[in-house]
N, CA, C and O atoms as CSV, one atom per row, in Angstrom:
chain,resi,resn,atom,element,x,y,z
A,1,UNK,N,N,-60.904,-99.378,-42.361
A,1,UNK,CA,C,-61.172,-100.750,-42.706
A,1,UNK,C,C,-62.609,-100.846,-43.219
A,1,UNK,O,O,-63.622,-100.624,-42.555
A,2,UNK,N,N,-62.549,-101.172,-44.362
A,2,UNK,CA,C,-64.095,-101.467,-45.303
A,2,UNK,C,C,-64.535,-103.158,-44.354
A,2,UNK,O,O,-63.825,-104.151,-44.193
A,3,UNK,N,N,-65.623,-102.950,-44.003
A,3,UNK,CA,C,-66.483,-104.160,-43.731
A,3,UNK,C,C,-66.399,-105.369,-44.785
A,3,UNK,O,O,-65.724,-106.385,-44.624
A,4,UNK,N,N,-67.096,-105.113,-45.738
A,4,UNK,CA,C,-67.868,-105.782,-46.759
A,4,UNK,C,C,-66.268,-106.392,-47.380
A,4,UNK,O,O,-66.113,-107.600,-47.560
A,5,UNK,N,N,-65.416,-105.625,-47.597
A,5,UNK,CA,C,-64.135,-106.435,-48.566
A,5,UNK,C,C,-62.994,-107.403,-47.268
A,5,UNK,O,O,-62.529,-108.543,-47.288
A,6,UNK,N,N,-62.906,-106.334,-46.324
A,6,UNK,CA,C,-61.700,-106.547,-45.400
A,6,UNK,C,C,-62.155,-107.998,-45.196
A,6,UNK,O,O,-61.816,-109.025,-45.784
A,7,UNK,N,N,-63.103,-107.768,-44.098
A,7,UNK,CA,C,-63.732,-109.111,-43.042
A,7,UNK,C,C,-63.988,-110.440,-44.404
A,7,UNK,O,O,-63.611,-111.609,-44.311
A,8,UNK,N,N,-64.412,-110.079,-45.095
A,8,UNK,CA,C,-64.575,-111.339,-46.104
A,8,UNK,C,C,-63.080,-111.970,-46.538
A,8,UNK,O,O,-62.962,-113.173,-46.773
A,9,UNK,N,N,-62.255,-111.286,-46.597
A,9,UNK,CA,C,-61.110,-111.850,-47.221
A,9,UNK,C,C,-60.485,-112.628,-46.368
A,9,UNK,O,O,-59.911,-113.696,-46.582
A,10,UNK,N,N,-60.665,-111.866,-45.095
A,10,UNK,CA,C,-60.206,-112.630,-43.902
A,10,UNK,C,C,-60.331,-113.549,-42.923
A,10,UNK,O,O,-59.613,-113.809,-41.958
A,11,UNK,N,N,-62.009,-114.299,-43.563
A,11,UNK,CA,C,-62.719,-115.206,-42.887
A,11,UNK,C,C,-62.221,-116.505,-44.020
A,11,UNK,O,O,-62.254,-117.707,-43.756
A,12,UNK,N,N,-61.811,-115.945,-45.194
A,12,UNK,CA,C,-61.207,-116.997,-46.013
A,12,UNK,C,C,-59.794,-118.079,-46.244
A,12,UNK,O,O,-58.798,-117.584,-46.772
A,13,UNK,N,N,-59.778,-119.034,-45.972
A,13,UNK,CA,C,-58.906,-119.654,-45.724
A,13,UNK,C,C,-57.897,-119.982,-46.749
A,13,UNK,O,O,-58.272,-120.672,-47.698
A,14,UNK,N,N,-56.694,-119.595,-46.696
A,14,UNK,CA,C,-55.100,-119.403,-47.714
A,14,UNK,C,C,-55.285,-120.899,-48.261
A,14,UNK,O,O,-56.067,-121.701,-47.750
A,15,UNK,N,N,-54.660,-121.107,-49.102
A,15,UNK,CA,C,-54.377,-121.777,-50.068
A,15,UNK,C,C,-53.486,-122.486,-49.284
A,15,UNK,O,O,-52.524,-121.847,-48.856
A,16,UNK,N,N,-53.580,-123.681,-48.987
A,16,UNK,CA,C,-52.272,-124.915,-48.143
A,16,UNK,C,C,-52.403,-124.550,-46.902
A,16,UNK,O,O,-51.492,-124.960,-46.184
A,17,UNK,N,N,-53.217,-123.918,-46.378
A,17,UNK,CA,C,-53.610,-123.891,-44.603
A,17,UNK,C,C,-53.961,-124.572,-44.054
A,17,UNK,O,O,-55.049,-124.971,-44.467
A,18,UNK,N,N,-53.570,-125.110,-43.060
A,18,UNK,CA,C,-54.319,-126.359,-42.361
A,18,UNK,C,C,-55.148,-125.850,-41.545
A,18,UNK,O,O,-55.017,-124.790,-40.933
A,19,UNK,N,N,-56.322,-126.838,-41.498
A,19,UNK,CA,C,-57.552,-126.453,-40.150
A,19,UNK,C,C,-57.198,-125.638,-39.444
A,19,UNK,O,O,-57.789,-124.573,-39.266
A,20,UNK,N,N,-56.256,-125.951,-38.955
A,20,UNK,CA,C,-55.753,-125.805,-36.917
A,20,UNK,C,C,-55.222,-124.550,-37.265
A,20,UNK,O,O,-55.516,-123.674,-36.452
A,21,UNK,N,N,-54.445,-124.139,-38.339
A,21,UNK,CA,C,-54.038,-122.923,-38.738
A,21,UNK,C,C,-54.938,-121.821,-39.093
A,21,UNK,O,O,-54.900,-120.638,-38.757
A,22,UNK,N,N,-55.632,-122.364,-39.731
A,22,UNK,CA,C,-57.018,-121.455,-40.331
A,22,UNK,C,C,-57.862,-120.858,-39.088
A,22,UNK,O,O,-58.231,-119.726,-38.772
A,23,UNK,N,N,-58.044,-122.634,-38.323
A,23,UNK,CA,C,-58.895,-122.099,-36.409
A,23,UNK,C,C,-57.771,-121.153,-35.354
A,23,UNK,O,O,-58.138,-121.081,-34.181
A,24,UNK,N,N,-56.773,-120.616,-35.624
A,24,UNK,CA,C,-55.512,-119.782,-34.951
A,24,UNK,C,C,-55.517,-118.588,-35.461
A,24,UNK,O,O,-55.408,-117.630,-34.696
A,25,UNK,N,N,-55.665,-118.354,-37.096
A,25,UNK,CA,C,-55.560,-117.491,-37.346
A,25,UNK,C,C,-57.010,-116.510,-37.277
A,25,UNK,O,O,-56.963,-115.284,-37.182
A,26,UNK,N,N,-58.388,-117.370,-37.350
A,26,UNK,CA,C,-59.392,-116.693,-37.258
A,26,UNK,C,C,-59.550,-116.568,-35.685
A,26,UNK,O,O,-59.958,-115.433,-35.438
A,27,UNK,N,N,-59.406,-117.193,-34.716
A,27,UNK,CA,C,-59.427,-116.748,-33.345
A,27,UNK,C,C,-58.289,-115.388,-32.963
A,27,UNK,O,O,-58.626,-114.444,-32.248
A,28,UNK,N,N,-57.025,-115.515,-33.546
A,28,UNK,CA,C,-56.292,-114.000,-33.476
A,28,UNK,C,C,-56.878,-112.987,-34.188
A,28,UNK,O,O,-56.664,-111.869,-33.719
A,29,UNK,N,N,-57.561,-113.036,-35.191
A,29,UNK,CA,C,-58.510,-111.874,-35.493
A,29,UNK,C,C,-59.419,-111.438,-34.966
A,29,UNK,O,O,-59.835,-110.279,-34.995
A,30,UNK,N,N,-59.934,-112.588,-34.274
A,30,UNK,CA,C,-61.409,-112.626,-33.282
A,30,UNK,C,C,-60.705,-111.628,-32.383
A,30,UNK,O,O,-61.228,-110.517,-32.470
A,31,UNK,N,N,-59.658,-111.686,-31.530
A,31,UNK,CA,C,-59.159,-111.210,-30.190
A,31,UNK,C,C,-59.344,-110.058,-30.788
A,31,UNK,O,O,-60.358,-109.411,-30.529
A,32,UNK,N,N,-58.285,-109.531,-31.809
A,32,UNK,CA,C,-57.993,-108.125,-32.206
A,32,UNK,C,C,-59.430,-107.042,-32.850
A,32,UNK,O,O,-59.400,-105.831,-33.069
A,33,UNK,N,N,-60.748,-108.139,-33.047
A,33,UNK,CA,C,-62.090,-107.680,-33.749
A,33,UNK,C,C,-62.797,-107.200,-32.684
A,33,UNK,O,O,-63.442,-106.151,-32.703
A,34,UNK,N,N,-62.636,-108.336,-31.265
A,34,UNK,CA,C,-63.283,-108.200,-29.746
A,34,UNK,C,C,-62.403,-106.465,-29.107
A,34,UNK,O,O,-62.922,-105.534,-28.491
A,35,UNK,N,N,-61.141,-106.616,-29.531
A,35,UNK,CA,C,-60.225,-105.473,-29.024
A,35,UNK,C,C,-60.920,-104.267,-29.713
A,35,UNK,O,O,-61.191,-103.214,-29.137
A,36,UNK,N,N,-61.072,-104.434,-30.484
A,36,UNK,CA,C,-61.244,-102.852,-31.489
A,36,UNK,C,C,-62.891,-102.541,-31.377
A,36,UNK,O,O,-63.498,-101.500,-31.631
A,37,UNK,N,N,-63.378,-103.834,-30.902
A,37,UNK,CA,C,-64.922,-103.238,-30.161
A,37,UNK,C,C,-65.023,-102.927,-29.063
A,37,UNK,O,O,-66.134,-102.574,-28.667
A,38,UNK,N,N,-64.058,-102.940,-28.291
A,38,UNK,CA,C,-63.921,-102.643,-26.708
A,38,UNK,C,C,-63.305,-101.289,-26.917
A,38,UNK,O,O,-63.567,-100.403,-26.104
A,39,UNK,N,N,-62.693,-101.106,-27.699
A,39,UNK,CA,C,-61.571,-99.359,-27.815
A,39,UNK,C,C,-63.003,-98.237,-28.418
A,39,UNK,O,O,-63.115,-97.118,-27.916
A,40,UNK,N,N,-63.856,-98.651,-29.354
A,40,UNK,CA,C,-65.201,-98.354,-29.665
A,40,UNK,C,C,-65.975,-97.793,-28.758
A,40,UNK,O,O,-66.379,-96.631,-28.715
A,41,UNK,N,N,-66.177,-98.728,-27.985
A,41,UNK,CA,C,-66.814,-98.899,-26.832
A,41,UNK,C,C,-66.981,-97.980,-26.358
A,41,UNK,O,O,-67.973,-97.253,-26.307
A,42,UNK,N,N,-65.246,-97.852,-25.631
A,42,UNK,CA,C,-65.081,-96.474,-24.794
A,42,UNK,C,C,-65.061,-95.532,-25.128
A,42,UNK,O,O,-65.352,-94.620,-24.354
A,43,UNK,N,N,-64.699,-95.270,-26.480
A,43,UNK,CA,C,-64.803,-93.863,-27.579
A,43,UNK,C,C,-65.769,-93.261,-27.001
A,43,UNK,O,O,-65.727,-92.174,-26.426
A,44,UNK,N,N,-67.328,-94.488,-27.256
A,44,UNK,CA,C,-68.426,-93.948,-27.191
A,44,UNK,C,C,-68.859,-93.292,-25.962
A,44,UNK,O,O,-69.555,-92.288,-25.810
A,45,UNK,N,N,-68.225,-94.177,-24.999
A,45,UNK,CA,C,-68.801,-93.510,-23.652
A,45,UNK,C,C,-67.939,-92.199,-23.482
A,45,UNK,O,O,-68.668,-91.210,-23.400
A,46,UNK,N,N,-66.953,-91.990,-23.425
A,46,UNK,CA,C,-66.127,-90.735,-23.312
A,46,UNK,C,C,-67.293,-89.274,-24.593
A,46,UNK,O,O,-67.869,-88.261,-24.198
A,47,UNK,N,N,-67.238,-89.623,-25.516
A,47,UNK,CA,C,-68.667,-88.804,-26.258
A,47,UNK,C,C,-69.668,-89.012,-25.411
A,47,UNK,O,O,-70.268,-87.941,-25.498
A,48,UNK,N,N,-70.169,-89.567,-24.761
A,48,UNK,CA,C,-71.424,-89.386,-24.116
A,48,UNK,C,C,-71.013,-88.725,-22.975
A,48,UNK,O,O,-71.998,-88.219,-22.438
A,49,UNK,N,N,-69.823,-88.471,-22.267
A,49,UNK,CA,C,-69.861,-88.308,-21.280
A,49,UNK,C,C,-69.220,-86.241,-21.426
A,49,UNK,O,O,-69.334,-85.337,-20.598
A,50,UNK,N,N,-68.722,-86.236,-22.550
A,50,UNK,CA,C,-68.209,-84.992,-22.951
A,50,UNK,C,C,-69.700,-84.628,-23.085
A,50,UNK,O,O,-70.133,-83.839,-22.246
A,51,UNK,N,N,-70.800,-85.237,-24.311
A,51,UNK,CA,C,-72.158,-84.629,-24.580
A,51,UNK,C,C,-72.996,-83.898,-22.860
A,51,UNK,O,O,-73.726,-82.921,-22.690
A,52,UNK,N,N,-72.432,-84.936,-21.872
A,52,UNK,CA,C,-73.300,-84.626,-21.076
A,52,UNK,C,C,-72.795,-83.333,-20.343
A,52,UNK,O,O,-73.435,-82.443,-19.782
A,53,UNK,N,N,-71.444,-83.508,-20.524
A,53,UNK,CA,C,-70.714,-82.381,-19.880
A,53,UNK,C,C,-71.398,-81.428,-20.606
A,53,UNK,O,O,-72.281,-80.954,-19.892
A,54,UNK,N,N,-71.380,-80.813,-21.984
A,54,UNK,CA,C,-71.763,-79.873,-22.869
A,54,UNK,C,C,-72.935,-79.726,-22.681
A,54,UNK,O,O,-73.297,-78.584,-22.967
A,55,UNK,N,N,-73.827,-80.462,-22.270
A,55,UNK,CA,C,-75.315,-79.865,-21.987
A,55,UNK,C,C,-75.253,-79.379,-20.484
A,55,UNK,O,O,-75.617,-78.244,-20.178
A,56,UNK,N,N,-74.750,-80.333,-19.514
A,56,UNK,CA,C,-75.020,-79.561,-18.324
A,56,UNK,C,C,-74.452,-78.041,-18.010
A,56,UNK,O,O,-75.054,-77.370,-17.172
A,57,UNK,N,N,-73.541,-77.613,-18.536
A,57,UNK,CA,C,-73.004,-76.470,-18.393
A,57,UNK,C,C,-73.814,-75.140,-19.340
A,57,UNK,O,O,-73.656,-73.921,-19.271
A,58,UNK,N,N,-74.740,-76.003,-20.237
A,58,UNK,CA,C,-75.487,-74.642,-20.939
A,58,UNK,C,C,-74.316,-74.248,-22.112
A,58,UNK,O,O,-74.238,-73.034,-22.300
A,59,UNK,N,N,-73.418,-75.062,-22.911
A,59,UNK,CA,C,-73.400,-74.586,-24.091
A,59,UNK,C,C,-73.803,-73.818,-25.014
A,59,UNK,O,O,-74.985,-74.159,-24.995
A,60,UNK,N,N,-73.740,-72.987,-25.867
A,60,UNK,CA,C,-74.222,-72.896,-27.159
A,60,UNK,C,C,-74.685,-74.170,-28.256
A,60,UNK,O,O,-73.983,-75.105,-28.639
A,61,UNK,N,N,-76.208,-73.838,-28.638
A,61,UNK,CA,C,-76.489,-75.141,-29.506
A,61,UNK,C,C,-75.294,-75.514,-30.488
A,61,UNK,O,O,-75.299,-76.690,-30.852
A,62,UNK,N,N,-74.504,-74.893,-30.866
A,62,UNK,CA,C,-73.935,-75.443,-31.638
A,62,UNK,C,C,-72.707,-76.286,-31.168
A,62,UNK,O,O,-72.310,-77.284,-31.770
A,63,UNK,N,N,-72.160,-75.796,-30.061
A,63,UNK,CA,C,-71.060,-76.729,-30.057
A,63,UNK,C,C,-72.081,-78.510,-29.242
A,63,UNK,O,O,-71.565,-79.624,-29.143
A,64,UNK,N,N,-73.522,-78.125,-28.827
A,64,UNK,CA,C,-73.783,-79.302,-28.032
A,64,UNK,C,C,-74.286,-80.412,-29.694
A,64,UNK,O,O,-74.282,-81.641,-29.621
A,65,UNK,N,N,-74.541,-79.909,-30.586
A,65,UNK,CA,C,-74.740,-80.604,-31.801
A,65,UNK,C,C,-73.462,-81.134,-32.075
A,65,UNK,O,O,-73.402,-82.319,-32.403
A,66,UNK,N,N,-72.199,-80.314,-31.978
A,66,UNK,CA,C,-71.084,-81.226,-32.563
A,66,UNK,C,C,-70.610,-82.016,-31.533
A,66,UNK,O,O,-69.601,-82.703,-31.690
A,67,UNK,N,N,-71.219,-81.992,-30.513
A,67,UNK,CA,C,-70.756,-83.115,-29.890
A,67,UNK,C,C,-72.045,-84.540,-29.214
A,67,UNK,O,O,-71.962,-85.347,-28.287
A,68,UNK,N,N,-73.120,-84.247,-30.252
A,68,UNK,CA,C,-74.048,-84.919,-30.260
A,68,UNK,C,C,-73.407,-85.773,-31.586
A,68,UNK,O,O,-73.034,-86.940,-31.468
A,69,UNK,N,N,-73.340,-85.086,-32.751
A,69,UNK,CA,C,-72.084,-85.483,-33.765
A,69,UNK,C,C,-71.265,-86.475,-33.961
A,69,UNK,O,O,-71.183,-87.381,-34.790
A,70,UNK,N,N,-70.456,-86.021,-32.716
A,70,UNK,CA,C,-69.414,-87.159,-32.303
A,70,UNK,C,C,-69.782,-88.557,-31.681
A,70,UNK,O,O,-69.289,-89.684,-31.721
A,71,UNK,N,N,-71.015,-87.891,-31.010
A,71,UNK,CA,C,-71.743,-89.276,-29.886
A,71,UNK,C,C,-72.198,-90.364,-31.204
A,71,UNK,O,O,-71.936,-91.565,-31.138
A,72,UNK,N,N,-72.909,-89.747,-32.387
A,72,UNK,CA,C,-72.992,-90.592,-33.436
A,72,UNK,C,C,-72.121,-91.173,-34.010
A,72,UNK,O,O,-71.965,-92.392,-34.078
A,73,UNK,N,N,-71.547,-90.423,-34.426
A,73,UNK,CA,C,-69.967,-91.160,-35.343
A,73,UNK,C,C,-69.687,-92.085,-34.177
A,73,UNK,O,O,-69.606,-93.263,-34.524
A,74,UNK,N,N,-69.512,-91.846,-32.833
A,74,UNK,CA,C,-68.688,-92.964,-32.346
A,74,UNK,C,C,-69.788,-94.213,-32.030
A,74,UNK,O,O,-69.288,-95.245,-31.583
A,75,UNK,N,N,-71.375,-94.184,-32.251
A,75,UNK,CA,C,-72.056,-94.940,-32.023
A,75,UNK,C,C,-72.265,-96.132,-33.127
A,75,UNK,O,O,-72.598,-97.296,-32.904
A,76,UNK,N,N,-71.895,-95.341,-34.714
A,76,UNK,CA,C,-71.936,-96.073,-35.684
A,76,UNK,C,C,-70.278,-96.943,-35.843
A,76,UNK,O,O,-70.249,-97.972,-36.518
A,77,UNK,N,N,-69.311,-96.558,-35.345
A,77,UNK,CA,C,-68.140,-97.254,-35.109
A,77,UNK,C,C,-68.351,-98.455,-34.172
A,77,UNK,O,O,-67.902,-99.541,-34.537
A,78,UNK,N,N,-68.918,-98.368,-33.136
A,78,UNK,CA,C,-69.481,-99.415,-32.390
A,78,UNK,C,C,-70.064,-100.584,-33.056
A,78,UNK,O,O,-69.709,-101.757,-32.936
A,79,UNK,N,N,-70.818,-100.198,-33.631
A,79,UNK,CA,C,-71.832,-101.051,-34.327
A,79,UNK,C,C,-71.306,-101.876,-35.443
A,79,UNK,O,O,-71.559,-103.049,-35.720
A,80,UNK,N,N,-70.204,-100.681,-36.261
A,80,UNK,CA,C,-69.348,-101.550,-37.573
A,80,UNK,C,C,-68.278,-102.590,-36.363
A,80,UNK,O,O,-67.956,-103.749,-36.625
A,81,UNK,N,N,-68.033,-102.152,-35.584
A,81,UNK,CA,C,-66.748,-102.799,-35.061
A,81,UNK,C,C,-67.604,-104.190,-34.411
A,81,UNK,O,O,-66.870,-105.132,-34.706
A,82,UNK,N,N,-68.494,-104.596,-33.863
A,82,UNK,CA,C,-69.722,-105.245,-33.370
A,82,UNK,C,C,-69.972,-106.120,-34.804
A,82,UNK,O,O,-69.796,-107.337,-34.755
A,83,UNK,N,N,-70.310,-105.600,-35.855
A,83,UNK,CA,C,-70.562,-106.593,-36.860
A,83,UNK,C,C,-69.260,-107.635,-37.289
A,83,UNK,O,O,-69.285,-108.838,-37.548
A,84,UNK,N,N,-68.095,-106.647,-37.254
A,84,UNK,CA,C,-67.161,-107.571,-37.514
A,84,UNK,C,C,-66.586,-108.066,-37.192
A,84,UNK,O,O,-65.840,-108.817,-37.819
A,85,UNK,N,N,-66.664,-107.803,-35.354
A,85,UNK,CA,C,-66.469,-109.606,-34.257
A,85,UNK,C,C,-67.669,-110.571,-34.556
A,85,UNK,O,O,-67.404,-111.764,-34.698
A,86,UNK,N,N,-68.757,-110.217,-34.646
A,86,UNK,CA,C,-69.639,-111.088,-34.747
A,86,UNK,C,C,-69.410,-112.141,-36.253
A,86,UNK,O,O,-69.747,-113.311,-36.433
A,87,UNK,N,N,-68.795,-111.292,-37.056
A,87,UNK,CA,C,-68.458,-112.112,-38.947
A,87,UNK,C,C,-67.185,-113.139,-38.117
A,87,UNK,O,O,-67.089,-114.341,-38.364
A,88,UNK,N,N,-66.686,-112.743,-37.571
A,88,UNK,CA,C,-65.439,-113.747,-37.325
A,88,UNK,C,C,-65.724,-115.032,-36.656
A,88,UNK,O,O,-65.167,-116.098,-36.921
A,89,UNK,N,N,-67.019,-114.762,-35.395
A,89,UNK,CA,C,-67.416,-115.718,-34.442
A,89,UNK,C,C,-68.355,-116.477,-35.454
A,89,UNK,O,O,-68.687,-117.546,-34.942
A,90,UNK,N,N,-68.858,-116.324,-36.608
A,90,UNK,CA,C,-69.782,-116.929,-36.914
A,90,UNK,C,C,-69.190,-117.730,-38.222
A,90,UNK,O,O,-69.625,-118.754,-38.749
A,91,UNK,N,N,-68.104,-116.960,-38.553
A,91,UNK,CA,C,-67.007,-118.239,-39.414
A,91,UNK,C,C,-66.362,-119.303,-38.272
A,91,UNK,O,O,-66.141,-120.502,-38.443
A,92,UNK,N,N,-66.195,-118.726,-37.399
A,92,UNK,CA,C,-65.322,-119.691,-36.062
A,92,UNK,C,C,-66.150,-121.056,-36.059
A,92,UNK,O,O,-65.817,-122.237,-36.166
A,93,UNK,N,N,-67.753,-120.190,-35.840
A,93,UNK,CA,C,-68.604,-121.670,-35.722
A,93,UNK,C,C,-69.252,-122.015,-36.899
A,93,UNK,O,O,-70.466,-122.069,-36.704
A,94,UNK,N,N,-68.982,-122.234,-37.881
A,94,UNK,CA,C,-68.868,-122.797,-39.108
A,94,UNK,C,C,-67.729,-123.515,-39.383
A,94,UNK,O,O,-67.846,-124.219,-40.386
A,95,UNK,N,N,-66.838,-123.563,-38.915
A,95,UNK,CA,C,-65.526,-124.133,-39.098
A,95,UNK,C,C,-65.323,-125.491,-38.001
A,95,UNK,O,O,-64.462,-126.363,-38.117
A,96,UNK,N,N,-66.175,-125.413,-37.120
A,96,UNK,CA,C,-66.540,-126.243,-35.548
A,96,UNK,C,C,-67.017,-126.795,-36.383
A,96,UNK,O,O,-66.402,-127.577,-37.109
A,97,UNK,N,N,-68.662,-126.428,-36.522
A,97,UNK,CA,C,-69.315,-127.614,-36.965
A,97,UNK,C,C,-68.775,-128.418,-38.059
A,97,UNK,O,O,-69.023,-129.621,-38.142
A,98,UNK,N,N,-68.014,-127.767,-38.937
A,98,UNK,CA,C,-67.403,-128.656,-40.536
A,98,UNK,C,C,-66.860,-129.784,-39.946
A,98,UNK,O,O,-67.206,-130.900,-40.336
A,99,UNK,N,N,-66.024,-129.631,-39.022
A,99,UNK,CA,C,-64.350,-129.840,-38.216
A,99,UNK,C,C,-65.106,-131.187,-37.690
A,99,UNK,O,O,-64.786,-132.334,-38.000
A,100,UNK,N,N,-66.568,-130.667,-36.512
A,100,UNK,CA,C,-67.035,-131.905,-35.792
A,100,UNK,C,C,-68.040,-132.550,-35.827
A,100,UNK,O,O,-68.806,-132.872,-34.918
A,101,UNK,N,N,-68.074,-132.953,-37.936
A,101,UNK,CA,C,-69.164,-133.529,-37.652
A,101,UNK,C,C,-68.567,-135.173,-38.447
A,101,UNK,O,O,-69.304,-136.160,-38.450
């Protein structure tokens, strides 16, 4: 999932949608954006927790790099998955304030 195209298309509201539909359908994305930063999450800690395994036992540098590696990749997944609950919550409250003012 591309950031920059996906999340934009999807903070955008269909053609003949009503409010209440538009506020349903961006809160079920919210859940599933909050979900896929929580599955992230744990990626990451399970890599940190393999990294730590791999150092305490005295590895070879190389396999403790590829799993320093992994601790990254899964740290930058965090972070994309983190930006794009946060794009959803911040159309959510843009859509509040329109809605209640």
């Amino acid at each position: 999932m591309r950031v920059d195209s996906d999340v934009k298309l999807d903070l955008m509201p269909v053609e003949g949608e009503t409010t209440e539909g538009f506020i349903a359908r961006l809160r079920d994305l919210h859940t599933a954006k909050s979900l896929a930063h929580l599955d992230a999450k744990r990626a990451l800690s399970e890599a940190r927790t393999e990294l730590a395994a791999t150092s305490r036992r005295g590895a070879h540098p190389e396999e403790y790099r590829e799993a320093h590696a992994v601790v990254m990749k899964a740290s930058r997944a965090v972070g994309k998955a983190r930006y794009e609950m946060e794009s959803v919550e911040f159309a959510l409250g843009e859509v509040f304030h329109v809605v209640n003012r």
